[in-house]
N, C-alpha and C positions, 0 to 999 in steps of 0.2 A: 665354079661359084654356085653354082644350082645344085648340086648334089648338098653344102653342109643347111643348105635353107629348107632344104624338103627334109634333114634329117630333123633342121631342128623343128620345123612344124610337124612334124612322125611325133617327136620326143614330147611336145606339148600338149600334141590329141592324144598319148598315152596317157598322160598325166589324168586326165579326167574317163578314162576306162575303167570300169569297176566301181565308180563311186556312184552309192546311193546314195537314198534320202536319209539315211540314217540307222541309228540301231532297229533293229525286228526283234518283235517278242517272240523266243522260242521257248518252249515250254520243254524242262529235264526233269525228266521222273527221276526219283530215285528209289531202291528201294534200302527197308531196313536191313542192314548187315546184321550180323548174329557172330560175334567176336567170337563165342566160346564154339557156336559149332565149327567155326573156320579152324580153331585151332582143334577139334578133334578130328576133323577131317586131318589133317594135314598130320600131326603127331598118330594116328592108326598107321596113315601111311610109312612112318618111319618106323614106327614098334613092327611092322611087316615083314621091309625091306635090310632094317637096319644101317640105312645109309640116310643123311641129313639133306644131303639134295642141296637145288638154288632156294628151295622153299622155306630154308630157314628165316629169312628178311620176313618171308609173310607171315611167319609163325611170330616175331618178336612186334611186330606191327598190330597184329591182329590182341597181339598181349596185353598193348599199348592200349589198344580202343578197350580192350576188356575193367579196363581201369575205370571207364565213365561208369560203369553200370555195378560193377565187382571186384571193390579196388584189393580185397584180402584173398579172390584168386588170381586175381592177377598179381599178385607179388608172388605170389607161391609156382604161379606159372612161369614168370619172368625169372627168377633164381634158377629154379628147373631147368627153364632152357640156357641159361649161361652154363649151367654142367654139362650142360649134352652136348654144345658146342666143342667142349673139349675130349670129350670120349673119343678115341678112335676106332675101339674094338666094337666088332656088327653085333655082339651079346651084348655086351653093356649099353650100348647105344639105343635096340631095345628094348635094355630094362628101365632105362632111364625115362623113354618115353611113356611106358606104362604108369612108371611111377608118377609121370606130370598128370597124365591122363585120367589117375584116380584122384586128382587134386581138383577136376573140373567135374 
């Protein structure tokens, strides 16, 4: 009978472990992104290698944010890489990305 009582008074002072007084101001930097360099970073890379990588999500992400600032390169950016996703050949693949690359 003393073993489920010490569990359940264990189970009740857990209950109040870890609670503060409440929220802390933490302070998050952030800094400015730069959409267009992140996509020529990452498109050099593939006009390079000729292979698209897992890096393509942050290339169409990075397209995405390029829209707040330069909504007419990013449409031209954004068509671009729907082509390239479908390339398979390591030439065309980059010629494809050269060609997005002179579009930024």
């Amino acid at each position: 009978m003393r073993v489920p009582s010490v569990l359940l008074g264990l189970v009740f002072l857990a209950s109040f472990v870890g609670c503060d007084s409440g929220p802390s101001n933490v302070e998050v930097q952030t800094g400015n992104f730069d959409a267009a360099a992140d996509l020529r970073k990452g498109l050099e890379s593939i006009e390079k290698s000729g292979r698209l990588g897992s890096g393509y999500n942050s290339l169409t992400s990075s397209a995405r944010s390029l829209e707040k600032t330069d909504p007419t390169k990013a449409e031209a950016v954004s068509q671009g890489l729907k082509e390239l996703i479908e390339l398979k050949d390591e030439a065309k693949i980059k010629a494809k990305a050269k060609e997005i690359l002179s579009k930024l």
